[in-house]
ZADO-1210 file (C-alpha; in nm, 4 decimals, padded with zeros to 6 digits):
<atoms>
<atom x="19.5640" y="06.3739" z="-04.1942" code="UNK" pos="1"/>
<atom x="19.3951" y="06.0352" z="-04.1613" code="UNK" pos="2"/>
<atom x="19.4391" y="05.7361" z="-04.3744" code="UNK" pos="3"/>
<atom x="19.1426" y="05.6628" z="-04.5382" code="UNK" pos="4"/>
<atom x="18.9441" y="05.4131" z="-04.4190" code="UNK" pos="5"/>
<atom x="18.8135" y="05.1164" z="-04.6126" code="UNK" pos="6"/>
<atom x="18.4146" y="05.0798" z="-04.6774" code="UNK" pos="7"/>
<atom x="18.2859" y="04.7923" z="-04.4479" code="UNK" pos="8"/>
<atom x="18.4714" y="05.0140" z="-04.1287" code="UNK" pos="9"/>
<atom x="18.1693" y="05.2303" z="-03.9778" code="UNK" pos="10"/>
<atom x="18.2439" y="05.5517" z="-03.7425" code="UNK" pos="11"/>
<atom x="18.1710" y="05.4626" z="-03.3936" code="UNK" pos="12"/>
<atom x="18.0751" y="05.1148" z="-03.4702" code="UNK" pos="13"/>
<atom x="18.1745" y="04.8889" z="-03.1777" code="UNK" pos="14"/>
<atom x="18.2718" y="04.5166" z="-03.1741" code="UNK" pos="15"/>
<atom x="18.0488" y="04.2565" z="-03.0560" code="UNK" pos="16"/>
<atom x="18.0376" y="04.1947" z="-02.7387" code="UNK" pos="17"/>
<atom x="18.1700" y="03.7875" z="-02.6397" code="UNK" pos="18"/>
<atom x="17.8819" y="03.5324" z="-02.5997" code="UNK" pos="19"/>
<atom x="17.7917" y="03.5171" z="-02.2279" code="UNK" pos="20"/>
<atom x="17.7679" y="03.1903" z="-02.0471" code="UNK" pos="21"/>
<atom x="17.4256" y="03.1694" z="-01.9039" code="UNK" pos="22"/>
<atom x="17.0621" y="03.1471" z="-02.0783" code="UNK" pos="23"/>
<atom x="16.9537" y="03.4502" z="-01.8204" code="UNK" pos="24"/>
<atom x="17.2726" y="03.6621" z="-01.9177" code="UNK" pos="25"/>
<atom x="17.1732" y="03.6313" z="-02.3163" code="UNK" pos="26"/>
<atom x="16.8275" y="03.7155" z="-02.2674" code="UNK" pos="27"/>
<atom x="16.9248" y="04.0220" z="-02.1055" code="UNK" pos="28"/>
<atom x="17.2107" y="04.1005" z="-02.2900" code="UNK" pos="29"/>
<atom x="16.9364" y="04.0658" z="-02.5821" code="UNK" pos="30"/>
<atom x="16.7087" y="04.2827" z="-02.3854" code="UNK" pos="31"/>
<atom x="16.9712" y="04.5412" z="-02.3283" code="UNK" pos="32"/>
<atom x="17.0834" y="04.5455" z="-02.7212" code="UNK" pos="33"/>
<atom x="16.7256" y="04.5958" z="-02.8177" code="UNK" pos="34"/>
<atom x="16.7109" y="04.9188" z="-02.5908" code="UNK" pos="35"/>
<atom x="17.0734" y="05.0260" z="-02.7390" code="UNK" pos="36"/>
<atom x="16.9241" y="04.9611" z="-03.1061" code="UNK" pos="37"/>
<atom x="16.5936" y="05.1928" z="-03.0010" code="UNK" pos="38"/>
<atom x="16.8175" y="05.5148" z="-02.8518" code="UNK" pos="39"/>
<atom x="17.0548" y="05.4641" z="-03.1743" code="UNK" pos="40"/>
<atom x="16.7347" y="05.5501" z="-03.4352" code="UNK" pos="41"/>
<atom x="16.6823" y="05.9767" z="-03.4731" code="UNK" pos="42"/>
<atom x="16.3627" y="06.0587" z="-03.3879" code="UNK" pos="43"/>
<atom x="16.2708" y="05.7647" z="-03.1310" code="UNK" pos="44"/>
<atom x="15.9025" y="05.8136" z="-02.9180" code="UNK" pos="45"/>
<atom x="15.8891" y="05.7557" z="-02.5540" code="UNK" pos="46"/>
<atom x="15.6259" y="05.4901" z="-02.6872" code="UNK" pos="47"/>
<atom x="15.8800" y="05.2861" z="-02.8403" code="UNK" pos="48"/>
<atom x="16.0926" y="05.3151" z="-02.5764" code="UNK" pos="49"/>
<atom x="15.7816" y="05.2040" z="-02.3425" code="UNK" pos="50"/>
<atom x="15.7336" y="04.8992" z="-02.5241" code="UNK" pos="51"/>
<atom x="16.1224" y="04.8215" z="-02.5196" code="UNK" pos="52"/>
<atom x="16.1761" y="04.8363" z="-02.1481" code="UNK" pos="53"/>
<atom x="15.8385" y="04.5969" z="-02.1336" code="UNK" pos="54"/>
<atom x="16.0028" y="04.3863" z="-02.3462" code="UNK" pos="55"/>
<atom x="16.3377" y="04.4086" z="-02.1505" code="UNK" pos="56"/>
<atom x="16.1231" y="04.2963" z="-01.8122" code="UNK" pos="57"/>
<atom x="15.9374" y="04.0303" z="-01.9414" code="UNK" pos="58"/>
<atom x="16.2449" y="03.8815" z="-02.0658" code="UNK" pos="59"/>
<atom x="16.4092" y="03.9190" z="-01.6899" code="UNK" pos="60"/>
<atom x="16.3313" y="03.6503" z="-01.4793" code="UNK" pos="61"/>
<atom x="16.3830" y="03.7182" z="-01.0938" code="UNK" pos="62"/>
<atom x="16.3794" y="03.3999" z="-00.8423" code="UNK" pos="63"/>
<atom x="16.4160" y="03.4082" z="-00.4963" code="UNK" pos="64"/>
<atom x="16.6494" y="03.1933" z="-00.3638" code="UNK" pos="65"/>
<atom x="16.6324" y="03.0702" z="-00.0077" code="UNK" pos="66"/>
<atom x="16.7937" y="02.7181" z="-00.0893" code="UNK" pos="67"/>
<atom x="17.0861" y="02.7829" z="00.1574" code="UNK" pos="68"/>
<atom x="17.1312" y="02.8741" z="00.4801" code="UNK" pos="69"/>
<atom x="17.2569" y="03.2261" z="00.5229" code="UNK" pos="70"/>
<atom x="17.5565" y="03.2597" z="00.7561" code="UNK" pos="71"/>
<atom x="17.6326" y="03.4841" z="01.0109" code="UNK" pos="72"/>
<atom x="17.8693" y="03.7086" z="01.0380" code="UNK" pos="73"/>
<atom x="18.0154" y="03.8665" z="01.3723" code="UNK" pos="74"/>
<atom x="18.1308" y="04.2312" z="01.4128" code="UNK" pos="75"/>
<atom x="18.3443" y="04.3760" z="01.5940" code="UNK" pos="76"/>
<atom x="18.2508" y="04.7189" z="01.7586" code="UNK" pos="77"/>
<atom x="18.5508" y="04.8553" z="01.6792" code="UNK" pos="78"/>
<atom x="18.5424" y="04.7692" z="01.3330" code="UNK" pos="79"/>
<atom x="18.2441" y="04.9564" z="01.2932" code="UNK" pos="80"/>
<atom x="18.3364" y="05.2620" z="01.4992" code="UNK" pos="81"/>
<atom x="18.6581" y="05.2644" z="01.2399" code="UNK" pos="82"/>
<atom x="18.4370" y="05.2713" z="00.9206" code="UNK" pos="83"/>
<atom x="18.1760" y="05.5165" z="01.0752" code="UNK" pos="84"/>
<atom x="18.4975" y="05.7790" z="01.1876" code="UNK" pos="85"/>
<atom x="18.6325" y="05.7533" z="00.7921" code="UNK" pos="86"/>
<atom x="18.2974" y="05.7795" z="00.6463" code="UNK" pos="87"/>
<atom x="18.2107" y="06.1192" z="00.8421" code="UNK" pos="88"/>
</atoms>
């Protein structure tokens, strides 16, 4: 039998995740909770869960970089032959 368990210990409940390092990484670790919290409730509407994703994207901020130089990288043929035989 189980021992019994005292009151503030919830079934299923998990434990926070560890603070992330970047502004960008909480917002969308935020984002991503929110969602969580919505698919938790019973009886959730596809509106709510509308209006959670847009909340999730405007929060997401996507930049593109072209501040470096992007390097090349050389090939051999036979390296590729290799992959392409194992991947068949």
């Amino acid at each position: 039998m189980a021992e019994p368990q005292p009151a503030e210990v919830h079934e299923g409940a998990a434990d926070p995740h560890a603070p992330t390092s970047t502004a960008e990484d909480r917002k969308a670790a935020a984002a991503l909770s929110a969602l969580d919290a919505l698919e938790s409730e019973n009886g959730a509407k596809k509106e709510v869960d509308g209006k959670a994703l847009d909340k999730a994207m405007k929060g997401l901020n996507v930049k593109d970089s072209k501040d470096g130089e992007k390097k090349s990288v050389k090939v051999e043929a036979a390296d590729v032959t290799l992959l392409v035989r194992f991947a068949s």
